[in-house]
C-alpha positions as a printed Julia matrix, in Angstrom:
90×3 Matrix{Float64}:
 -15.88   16.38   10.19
 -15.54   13.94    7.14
 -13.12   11.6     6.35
 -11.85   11.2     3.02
 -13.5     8.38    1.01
 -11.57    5.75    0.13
 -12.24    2.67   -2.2
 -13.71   -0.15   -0.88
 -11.78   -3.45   -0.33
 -12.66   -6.34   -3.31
 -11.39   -9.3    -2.6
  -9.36  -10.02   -6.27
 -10.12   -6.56   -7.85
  -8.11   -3.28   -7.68
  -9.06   -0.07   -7.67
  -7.61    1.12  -10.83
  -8.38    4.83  -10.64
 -11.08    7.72   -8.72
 -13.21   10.36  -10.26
 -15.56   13.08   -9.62
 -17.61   11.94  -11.96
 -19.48    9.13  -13.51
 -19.08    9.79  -16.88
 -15.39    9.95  -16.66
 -14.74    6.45  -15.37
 -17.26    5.26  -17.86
 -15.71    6.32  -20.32
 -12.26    4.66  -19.19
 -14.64    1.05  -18.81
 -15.46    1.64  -22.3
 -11.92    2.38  -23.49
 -10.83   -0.98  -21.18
 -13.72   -2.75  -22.63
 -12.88   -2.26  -26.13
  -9.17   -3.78  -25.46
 -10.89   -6.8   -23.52
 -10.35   -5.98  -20.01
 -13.28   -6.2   -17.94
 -13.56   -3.69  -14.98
 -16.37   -2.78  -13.11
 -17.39    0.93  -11.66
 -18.39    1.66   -8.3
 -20.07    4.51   -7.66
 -20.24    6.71   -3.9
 -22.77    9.43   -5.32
 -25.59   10.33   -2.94
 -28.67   10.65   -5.37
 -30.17   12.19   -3.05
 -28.18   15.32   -3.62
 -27.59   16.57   -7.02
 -24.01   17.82   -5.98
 -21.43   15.91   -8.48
 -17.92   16.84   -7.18
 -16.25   16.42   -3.9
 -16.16   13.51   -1.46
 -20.52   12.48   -1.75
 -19.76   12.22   -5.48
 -16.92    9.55   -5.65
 -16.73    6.79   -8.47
 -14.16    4.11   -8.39
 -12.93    2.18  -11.39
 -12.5    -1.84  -10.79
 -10.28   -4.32  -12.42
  -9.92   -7.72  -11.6
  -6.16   -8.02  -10.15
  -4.78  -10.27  -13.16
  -6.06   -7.36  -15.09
  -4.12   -4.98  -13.81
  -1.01   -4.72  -15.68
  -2.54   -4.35  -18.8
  -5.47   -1.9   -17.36
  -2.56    0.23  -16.27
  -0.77   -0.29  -19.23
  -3.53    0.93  -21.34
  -4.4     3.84  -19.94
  -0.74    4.85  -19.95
  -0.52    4.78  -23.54
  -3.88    6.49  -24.17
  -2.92    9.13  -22.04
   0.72    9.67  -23.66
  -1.45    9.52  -27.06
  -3.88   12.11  -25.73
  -0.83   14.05  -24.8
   0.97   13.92  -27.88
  -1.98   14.68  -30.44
  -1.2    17.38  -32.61
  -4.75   18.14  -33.43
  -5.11   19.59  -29.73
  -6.09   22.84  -29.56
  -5.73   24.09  -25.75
């Protein structure tokens, strides 16, 4: 019945990752941000519904494609940081 959503095509950006939800990419633009890489979000939500998962619910994470070495980069280490932290408890 529905295909799965993919990102849109932007001429010079790539799409640098794909939540569920908004506040998750946001919070990677932030991280991005605060190293000086600009990135922009795209969201697929329906407002119209309140459902936030699955394919109506889509948000896409931008970065312009000089960026995207370093974007990539970046998140790499935060999430090998976030993986090795000590003071996680789960």
């Amino acid at each position: 019945m529905f295909k799965k959503s993919k990102p849109n095509q932007v001429d010079n950006w790539i799409c640098l990752l794909e939540r569920g939800t908004e506040y998750e990419v946001q919070l990677i633009k932030s991280y991005l941000d605060s190293l000086q890489i600009p990135s922009n979000v795209l969201s697929k939500r329906d407002s119209s519904f309140t459902q936030s998962f699955g394919e109506l619910s889509n948000v896409y994470l931008y970065v312009p494609k000089e960026f995207e070495k370093s974007a990539r980069k970046a998140l790499d280490e935060l999430n090998e940081e976030l993986e090795s932290d000590p003071s996680d408890d789960s």
